[in-house]
C-alpha positions in Angstrom: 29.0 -57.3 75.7 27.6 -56.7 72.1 24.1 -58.8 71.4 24.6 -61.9 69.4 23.1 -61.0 66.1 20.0 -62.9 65.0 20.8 -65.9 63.0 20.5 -65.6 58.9 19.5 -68.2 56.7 21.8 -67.7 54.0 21.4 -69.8 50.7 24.3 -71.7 50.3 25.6 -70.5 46.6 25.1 -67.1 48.3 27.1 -67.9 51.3 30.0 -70.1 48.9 30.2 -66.7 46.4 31.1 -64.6 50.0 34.0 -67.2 50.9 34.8 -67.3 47.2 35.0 -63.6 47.2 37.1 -63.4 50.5 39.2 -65.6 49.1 40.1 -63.8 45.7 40.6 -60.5 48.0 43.0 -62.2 50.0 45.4 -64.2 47.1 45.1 -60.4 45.6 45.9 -58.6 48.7 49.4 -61.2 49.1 50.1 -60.8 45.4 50.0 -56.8 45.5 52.3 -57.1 48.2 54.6 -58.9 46.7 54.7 -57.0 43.2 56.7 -53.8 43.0 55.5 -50.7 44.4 54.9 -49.1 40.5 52.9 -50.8 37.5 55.5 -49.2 35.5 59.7 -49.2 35.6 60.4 -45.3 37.9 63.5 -44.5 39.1 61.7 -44.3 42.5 62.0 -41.0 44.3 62.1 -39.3 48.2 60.6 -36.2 49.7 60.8 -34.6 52.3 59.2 -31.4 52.0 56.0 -32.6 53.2 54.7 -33.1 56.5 56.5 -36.9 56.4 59.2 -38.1 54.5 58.1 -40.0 51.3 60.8 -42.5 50.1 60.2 -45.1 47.1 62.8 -47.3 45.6 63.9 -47.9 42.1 60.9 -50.2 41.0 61.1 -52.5 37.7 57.0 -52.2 37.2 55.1 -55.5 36.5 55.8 -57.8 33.8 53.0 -58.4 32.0 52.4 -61.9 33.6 51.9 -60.2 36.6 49.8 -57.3 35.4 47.3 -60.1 33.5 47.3 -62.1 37.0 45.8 -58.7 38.5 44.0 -57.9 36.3 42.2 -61.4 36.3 41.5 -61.4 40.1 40.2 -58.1 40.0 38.1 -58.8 37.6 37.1 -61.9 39.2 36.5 -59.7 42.7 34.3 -57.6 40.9 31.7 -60.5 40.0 31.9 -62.1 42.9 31.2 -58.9 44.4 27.9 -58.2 42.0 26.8 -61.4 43.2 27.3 -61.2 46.7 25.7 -57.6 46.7 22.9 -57.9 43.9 21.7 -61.7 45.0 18.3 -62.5 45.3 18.3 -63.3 48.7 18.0 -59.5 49.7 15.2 -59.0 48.2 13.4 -60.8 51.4 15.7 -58.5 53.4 14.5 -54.7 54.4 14.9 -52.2 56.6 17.8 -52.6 59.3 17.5 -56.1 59.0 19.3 -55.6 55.8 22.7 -53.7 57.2 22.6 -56.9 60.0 22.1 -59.5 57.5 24.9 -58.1 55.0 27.8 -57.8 57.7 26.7 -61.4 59.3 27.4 -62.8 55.8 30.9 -61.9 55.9 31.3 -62.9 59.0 29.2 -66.4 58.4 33.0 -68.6 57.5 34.1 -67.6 60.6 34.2 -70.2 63.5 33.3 -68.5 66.9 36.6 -67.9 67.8 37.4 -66.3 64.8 34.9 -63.7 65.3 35.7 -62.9 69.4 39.0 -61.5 67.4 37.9 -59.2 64.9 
């Protein structure tokens, strides 16, 4: 049985900006599932000269709705990401410590049963 990581006291705007963040990677993850395969209208294609067949349908691309609502949460990922990663908070952090403290913050929403899963 892994050892339970020490406990990190995580200030709270950094701890909302990491739920914040996972929540702007998920909504993006379900939208880029749900968007055509291509950005742009292809007439799709299939190979199978490779070492696995390749097969992509006709796609219609994005409309340019879609490619703005993207656009948006990717570039809201990235801040959230630039604060999660560059807060001040790790400044007090070295060493090891600092690997621990960074993977219990994304793990920190998590109820304990949650986290017996993963």
């Amino acid at each position: 049985m892994p050892a339970t990581p020490a406990p990190h006291d995580f200030p709270s705007d950094l701890l909302a900006g990491q739920e914040e963040l996972h929540q702007v990677r998920s909504v993006l993850l379900a939208l880029l599932k749900r968007l055509p395969w291509s950005v742009e209208p292809h007439d799709g294609f299939s190979d199978s000269t490779g070492w696995r067949r390749t097969e992509r349908p006709a796609s219609p691309g994005w409309t340019p709705e879609e490619q703005a609502e993207v656009e948006e949460l990717r570039a809201k990922e990235r801040e959230l990401a630039v604060f999660v990663t560059c807060h001040k908070y790790w400044e007090q952090v070295t060493g090891s410590d600092n690997v621990a403290a960074r993977a219990a913050l994304k793990h920190a929403h998590e109820t304990p049963d949650e986290s017996l899963s993963s």
